[in-house]
N, C-alpha and C positions, 0 to 999 in steps of 0.2 A: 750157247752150247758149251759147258763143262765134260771137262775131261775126255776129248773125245778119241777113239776106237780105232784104230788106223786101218783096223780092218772093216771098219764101216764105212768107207770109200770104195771097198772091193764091191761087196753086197750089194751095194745099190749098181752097180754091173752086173748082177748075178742072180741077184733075188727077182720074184715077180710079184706084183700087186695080189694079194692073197683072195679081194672080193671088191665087188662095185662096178662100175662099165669100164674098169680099163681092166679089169681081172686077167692076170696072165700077163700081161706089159711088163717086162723091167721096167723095175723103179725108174733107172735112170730116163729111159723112156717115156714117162708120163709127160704131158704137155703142161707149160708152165701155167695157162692159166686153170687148170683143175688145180696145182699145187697154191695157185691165189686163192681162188675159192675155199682151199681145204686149209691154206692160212686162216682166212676170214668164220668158216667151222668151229675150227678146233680141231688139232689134230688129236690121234686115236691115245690114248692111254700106250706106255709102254714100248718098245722097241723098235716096233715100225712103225709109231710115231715119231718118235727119234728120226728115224732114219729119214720120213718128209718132209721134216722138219728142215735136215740139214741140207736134203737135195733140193726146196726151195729157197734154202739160204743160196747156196750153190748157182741156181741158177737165176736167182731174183741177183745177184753180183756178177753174172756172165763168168763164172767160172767152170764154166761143162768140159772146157779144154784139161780140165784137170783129171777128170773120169778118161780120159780116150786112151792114156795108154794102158790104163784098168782091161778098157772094154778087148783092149786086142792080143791080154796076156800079159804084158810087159809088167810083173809085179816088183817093184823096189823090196829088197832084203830090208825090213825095221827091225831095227835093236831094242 
């Protein structure tokens, strides 16, 4: 992952799966093994590519506890 988006740890709290059987899900909400799967695919071209990319890094490293104060508002001021 280069260069990444500090506000693309929000989104994946916020955003929802745009099409497919979890359509409507936050991101962060998708189950790890469709994010296996869709490692083993290819993920999609483009931004929300990116973006599963990074929440299967996230969670293939057990770092979901990083999203939680995301999910509950608690946004850190980035400079």
């Amino acid at each position: 992952m280069d260069d990444l988006d500090p506000g693309m740890l929000l989104e994946l709290v916020q955003q929802s799966m745009p099409y497919g059987k979890y359509q409507g899900r936050i991101l962060a909400d998708l189950p790890e093994p469709y994010l296996v799967w869709m490692n083993g695919q290819g993920f999609p071209e483009g931004k929300l590519g990116r973006q599963l990319a990074l929440l299967y890094q996230i969670k293939l490293n057990g770092l979901e506890y990083l999203l939680e104060p995301l999910r509950k508002g608690n946004i850190p001021h980035i400079h």
